[in-house]
C-alpha positions in Angstrom: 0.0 0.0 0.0 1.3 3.4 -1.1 2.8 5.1 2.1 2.9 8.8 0.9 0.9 11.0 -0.9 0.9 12.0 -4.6 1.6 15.4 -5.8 -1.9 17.0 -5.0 -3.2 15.1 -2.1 -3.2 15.3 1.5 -1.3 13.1 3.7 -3.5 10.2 4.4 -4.8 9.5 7.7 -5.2 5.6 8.0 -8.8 3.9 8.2 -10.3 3.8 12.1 -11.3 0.3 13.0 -14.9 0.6 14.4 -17.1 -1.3 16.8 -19.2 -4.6 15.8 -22.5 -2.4 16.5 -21.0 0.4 13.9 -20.5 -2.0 11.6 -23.8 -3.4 11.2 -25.3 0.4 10.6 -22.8 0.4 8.0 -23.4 -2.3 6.3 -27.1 -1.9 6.1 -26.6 1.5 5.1 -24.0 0.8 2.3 -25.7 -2.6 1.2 -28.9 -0.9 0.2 -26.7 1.8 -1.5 -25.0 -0.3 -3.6 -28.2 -2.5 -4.4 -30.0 0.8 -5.7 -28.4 0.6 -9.3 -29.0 -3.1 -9.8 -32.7 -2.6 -8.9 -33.0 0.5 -11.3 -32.3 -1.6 -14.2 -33.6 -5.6 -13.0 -36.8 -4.1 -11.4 -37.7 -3.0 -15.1 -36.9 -6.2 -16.8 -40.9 -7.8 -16.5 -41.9 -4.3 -17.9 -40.2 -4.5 -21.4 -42.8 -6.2 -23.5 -45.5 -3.4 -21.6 -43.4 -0.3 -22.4 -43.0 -1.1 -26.3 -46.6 -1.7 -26.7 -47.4 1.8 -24.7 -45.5 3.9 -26.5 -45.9 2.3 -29.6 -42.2 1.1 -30.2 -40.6 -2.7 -30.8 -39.1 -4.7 -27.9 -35.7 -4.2 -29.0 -36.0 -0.5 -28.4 -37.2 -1.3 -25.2 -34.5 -3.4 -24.6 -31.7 -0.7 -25.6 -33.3 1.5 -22.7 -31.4 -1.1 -20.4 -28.4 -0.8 -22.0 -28.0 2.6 -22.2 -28.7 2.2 -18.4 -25.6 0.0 -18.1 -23.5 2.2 -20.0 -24.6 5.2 -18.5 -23.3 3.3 -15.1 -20.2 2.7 -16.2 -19.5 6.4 -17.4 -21.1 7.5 -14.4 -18.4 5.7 -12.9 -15.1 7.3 -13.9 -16.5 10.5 -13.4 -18.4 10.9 -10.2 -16.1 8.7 -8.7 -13.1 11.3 -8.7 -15.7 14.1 -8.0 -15.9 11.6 -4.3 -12.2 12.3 -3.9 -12.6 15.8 -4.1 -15.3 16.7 -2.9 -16.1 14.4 -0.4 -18.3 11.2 -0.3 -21.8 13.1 0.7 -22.0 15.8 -1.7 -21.7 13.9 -5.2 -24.0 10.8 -3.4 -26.9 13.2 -2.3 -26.4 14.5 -5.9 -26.7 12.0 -7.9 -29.9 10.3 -5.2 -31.8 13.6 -6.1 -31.5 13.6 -9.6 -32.0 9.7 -9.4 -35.6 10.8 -8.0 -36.3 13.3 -10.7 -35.1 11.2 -13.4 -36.9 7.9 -12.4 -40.6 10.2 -12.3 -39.9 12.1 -15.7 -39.3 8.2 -16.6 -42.6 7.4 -15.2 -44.9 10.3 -17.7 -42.9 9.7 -20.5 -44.2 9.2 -23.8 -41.9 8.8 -26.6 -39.2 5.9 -26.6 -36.6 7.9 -27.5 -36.7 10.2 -24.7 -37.2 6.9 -22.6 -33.7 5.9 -23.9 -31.8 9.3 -22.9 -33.2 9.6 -19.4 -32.5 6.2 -18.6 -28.8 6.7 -20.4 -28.7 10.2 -17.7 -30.3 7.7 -14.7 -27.6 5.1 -15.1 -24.9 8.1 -15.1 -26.2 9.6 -11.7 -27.6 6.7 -9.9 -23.8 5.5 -10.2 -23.0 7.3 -7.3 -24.5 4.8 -5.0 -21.9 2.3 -6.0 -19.3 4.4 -5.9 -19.8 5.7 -2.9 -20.3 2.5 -0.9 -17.4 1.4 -2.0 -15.4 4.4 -1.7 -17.0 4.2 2.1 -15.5 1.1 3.1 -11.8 1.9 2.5 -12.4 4.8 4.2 -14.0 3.1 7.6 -11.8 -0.4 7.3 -9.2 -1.6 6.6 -7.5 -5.0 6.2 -9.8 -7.8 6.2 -12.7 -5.9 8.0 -12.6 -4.5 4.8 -12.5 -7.3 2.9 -15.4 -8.5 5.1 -17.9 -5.8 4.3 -16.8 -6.0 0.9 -17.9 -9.2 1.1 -21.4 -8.7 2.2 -22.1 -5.7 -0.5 -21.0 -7.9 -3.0 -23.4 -10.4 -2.0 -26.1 -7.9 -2.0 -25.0 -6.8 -5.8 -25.1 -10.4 -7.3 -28.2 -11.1 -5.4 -30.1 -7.6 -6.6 -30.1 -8.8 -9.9 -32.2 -12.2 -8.5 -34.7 -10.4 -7.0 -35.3 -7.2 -8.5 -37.3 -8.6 -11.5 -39.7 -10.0 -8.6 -40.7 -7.3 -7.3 -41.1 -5.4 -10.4 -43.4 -8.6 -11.4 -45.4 -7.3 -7.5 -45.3 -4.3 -9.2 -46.9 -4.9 -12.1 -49.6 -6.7 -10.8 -51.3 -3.9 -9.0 -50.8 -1.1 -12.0 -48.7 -0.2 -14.9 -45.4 -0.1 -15.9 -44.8 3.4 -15.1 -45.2 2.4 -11.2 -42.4 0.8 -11.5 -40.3 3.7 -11.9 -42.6 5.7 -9.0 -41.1 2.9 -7.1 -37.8 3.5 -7.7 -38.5 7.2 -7.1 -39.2 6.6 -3.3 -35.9 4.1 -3.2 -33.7 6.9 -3.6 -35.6 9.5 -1.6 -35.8 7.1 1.3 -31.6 6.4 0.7 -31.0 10.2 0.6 -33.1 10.8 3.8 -30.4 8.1 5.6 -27.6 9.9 4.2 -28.5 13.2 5.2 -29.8 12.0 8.7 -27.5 9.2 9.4 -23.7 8.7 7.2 -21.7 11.0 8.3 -18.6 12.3 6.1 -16.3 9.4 6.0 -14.0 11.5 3.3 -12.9 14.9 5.1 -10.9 17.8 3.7 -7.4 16.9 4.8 -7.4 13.7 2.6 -9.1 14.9 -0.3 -7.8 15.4 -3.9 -6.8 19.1 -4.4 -6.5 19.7 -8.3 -8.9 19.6 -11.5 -8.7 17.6 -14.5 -5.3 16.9 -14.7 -5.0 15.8 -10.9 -8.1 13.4 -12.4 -6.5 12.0 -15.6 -3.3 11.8 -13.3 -5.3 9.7 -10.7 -6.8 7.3 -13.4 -3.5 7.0 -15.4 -1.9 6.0 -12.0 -4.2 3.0 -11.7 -3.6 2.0 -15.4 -0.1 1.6 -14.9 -0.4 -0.5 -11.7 -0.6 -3.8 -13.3 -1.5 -5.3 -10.1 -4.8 -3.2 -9.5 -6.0 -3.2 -13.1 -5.6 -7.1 -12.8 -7.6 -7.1 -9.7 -10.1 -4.4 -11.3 -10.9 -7.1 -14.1 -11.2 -10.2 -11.7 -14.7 -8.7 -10.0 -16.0 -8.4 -13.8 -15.1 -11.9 -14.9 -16.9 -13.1 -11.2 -20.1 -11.0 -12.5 -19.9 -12.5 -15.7 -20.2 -15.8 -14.4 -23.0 -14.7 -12.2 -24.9 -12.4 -15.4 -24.7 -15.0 -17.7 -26.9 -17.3 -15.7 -29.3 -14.2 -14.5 -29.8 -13.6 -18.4 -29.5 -16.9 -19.7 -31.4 -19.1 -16.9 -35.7 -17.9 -18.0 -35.0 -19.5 -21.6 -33.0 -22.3 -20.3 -35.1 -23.5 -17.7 -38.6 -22.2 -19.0 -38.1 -23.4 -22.5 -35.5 -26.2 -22.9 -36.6 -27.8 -19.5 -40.2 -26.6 -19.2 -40.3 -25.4 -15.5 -43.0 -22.9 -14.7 -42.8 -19.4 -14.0 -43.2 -20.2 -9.9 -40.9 -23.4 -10.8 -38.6 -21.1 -12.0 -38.7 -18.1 -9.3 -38.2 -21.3 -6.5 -35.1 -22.3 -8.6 -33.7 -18.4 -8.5 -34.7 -18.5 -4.5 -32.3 -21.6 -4.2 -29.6 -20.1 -6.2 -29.7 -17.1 -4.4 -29.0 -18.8 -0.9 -26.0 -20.1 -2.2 -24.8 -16.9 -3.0 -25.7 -15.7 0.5 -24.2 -18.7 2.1 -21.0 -18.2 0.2 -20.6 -14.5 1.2 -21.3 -15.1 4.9 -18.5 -18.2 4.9 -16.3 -15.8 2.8 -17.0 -12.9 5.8 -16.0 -15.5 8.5 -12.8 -16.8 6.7 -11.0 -13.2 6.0 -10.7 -13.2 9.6 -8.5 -16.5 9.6 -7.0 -16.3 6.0 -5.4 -13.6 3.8 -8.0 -12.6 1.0 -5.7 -13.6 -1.7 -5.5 -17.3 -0.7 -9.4 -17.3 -0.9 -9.2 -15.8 -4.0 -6.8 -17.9 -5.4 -9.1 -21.1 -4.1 -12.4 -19.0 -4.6 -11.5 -19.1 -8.6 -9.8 -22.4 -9.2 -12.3 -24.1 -7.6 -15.0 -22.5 -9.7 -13.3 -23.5 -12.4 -13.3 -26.9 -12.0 -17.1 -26.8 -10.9 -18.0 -24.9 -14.2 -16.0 -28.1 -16.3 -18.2 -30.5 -13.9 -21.6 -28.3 -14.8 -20.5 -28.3 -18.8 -20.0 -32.6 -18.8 -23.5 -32.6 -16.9 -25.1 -30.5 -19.6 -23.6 -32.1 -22.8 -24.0 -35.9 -21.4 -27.2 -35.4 -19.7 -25.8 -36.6 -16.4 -28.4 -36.7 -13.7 -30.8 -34.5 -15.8 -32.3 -31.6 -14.8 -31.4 -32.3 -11.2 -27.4 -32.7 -12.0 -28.0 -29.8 -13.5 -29.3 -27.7 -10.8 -26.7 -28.9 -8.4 -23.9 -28.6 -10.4 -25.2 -24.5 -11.4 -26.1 -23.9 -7.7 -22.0 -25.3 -6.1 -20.7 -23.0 -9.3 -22.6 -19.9 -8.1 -22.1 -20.8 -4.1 -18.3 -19.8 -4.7 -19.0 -16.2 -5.7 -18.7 -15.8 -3.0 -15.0 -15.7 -2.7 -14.4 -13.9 -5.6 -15.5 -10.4 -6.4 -15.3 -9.3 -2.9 -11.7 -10.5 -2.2 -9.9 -9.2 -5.4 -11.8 -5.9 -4.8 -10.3 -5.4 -1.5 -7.0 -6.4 -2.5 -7.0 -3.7 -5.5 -8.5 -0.8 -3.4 -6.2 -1.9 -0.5 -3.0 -0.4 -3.0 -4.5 3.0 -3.4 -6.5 4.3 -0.6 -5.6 8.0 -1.0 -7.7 7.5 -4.6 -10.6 5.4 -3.2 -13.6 7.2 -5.3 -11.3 7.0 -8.2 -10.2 3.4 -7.5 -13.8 2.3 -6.6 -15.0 3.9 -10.0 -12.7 2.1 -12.4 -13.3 -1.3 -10.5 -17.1 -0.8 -11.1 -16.6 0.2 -14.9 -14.0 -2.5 -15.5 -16.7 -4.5 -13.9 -20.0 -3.2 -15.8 -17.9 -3.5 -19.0 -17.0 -6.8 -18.9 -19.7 -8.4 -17.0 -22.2 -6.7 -19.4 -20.1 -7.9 -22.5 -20.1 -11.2 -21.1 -23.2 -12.2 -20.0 -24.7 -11.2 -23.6 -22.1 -14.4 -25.3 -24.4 -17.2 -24.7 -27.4 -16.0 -26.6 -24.9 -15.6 -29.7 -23.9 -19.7 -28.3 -27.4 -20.6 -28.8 -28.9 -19.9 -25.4 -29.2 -22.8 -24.2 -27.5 -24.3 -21.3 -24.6 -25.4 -22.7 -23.8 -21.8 -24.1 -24.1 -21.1 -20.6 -21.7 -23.3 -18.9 -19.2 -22.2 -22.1 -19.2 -18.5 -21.1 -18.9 -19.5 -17.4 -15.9 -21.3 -18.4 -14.2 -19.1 -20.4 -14.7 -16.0 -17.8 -13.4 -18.6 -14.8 -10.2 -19.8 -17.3 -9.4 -16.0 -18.1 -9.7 -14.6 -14.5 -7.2 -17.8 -13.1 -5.0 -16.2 -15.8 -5.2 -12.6 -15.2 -4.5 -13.5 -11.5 -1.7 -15.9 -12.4 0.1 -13.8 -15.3 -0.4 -10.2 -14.0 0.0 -10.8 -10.2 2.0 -13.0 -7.7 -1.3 -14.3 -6.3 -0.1 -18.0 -7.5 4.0 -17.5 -7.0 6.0 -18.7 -4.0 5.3 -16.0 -0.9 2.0 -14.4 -3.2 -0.2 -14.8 -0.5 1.7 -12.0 1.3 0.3 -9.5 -1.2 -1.0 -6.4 0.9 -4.9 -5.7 1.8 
C-alpha cells in the first residue's frame, strides 16, 4: 500500500477500525446503496414487452433502454467517482440520489421511446454514485480484512439484486402499470437520501481529499492504469459478475423453454440459487478473519473452475438431468462468494488516497466486462450449454489474469498487501 501522498493530495490518515455495533449500521446502510443501481435496471426487466406496446415502439428498443442504463453506469463511474475524492463522499452521493428521483418520475410520464432511452442513459450516469460511494466508504472506515469482510457482504447484496429485482417489479406490475415501477424506484432513492442526510456522516474529510482539477483526475486514473496489479484485480470482479450475469440472463429461456419449468418453478429455482450466493458471502466474511483474502481468492476461482468443467460434462452428457444440473449451477454460483469481494479489497487496499477513483474504475472494468459477457451465450445458442461455455471461459481467463499479471499463485503471493 502506497505510504505517501501524490503530488496533489493530503497526507493520508489511515482507516479507524470501528465497533461490531458500527459495523452493522454500515453495512445496512451501504448494502442498500450499492443495491440501488442493480434494482434500477432488473426491477424494469418484466416491464419490457408493456413499455413497447405503450409507447408504440418494438421490444428491442425497449431493450436498448437497459443498455443505455448500463453504459450510463459505467460512465457515471469514472467521473463521479473522482468528484468523491474531491469533494467528499456526501456531496456527489446526495447528488446523484436527487437527480436519481427526478429522473426515475420524468421516466414514469414519458411518452416517446426515445426520450425513454436518454433519461435512462442520464439515470444510469447519476444513480452511479451509490456504487461508488459504498465502495469508496468502506476503504475509508476499514481496513485489512474488515474490509474485505464488508466487501464481502455488499457484493453479496450486488449479485443477489439482480435475483430479485425482477420479482418485485413482477409485485409491481400486478397492482398497475409499468410506469409504477419507476414511481417505485423514485421513493428508493428518496428514502436512501433521507439516511444519508440524517445518518452517514462524512467518511472522506478535507485533509485527505484530492486538491486539483482535470489533470490531478487523468493523473489519478493513469496511476491505476499503470499499476498492473490493480488493473488485474479491477478485471477479476468483472469476470466473477460474468459468471453470475450469464446465468441471470440466460437461466428464463434455459429453464422455462429447454426444460419446461414454470414461472413459480422457476422463481423457487432463482430462490435456491440465491441462498447459495448468500451462504458463500457469509462463509467468505467469517474466513478473512482467519486467511489472507488472496489465498481465498486464489481457491475461490480455481475451484469455480473446476465446478464450471463439472456443470458443462452434466449438460452435454445429460448426467443426472435436470437435477445434476441444478446442483452442479447452484456449487458453481455458491463460490462467488470468494471472488469479487476479495480481489476488490485487494485492489482498493493499494491505493486508498484515490478510493472514489479506484472504486470507480473497479465498477466500470466490472459493468464492462460483465455486461459484454453475459450477452455471449445467446450468440452460443442460449441454451444451457452456451451457458456453462461463457462461465468457463470468464473462470479460465480470471485464473489467468491472477496468475500472469499478479504473484497471487507465485512462492510467498499470498503475502500481497490488503
Amino acid at each position: 500500500m502506497p505510504t505517501s501522498a501524490p503530488s496533489g493530495v493530503s497526507p493520508v490518515v489511515p482507516a479507524r477500525r470501528v465497533s461490531s455495533r458500527s459495523t452493522v449500521k454500515w453495512v445496512l446502510m451501504l448494502g442498500a446503496l450499492s443495491a440501488l443501481p442493480a434494482f434500477t435496471v432488473d426491477m424494469y426487466l418484466p416491464a419490457l414487452p408493456q413499455v413497447a406496446l405503450d409507447l408504440g415502439s418494438t421490444e428491442a428498443l425497449a431493450q436498448l433502454t437497459v443498455s443505455c442504463m448500463l453504459i450510463g453506469g459505467g460512465v457515471g463511474q469514472l467521473v463521479i467517482g473522482p468528484l468523491s475524492d474531491r469533494f467528499g463522499r456526501r456531496a456527489p452521493l446526495l447528488i446523484g440520489l436527487a437527480l436519481h428521483v427526478v429522473i426515475s418520475l420524468l421516466c414514469a410520464v414519458v411518452t416517446s421511446m426515445p426520450l425513454l432511452i436518454g433519461l435512462r442513459l442520464a439515470q444510469g450516469f447519476f444513480n452511479a454514485a451509490a456504487g461508488v460511494a459504498s465502495v469508496a466508504i468502506v476503504r475509508d472506515r476499514f481496513v485489512g480484512a474488515e474490509a474485505a469482510r464488508i466487501l464481502s457482504r455488499l457484493m453479496l447484496v450486488i449479485g443477489v439484486a439482480p435475483m430479485f429485482a425482477p420479482t418485485l417489479g413482477t409485485f409491481v406490475l400486478a397492482h398497475g402499470p409499468w410506469r409504477w415501477v419507476f414511481v417505485v424506484l423514485a421513493v428508493m432513492g428518496a428514502a436512501l437520501a433521507l439516511v444519508v442526510l440524517r445518518v452517514m456522516p462524512e467518511t472522506h474529510p478535507p485533509v485527505k481529499r484530492l486538491t486539483g482539477g482535470v489533470r490531478t483526475v487523468a493523473g489519478g486514473y493513469a496511476k491505476l492504469l499503470k499499476d498492473r496489479h490493480f488493473m488485474a484485480l479491477a478485471v477479476i470482479p468483472g469476470l466473477g459478475f460474468g459468471v453470475l450475469m450469464s446465468y441471470v440472463v440466460g437461466s428464463p429461456i434455459i429453464f422455462q423453454q429447454e426444460y419446461g419449468l414454470s414461472e413459480g418453478q422457476f422463481a423457487l429455482l432463482f430462490a435456491v440459487n440465491g441462498v447459495g450466493l448468500v451462504l458463500s458471502a457469509q462463509v467468505n466474511a467469517a474466513l478473512v478473519r482467519r486467511v489472507a483474502p488472496v489465498r481465498l481468492l486464489r481457491f475461490g476461482v480455481v475451484a469455480q473452475a473446476v465446478l464450471v468443467v463439472v456443470l458443462l460434462v452434466v449438460v452435454l452428457t445429460g448426467a443426472g438431468g435436470l437435477i445434476g444440473l441444478l446442483v452442479a449451477l447452484w456449487c458453481v454460483l455458491a463460490f462467488q462468494g470468494l471472488v469479487p469481494a476479495n480481489a476488490s479489497a485487494l485492489a482498493l487496499s493499494r491505493h486508498g488516497e484515490i478510493a472514489g477513483t479506484a472504486a470507480a474504475m473497479i465498477g466500470a472494468v466490472q459493468s464492462l466486462i460483465a455486461g459484454s459477457v453475459s450477452s455471449l451465450g445467446g450468440f452460443l445458442g442460449g441454451d444451457a450449454a452456451a451457458m456453462a461455455l461463457v462461465m468457463l471461459a470468464a473462470v479460465v481467463l480470471a485464473i489467468g489474469v491472477l496468475a500472469i499479471a499478479t504473484p497471487a499463485f507465485r512462492r510467498g503471493g499470498w503475502h500481497m498487501p490488503v
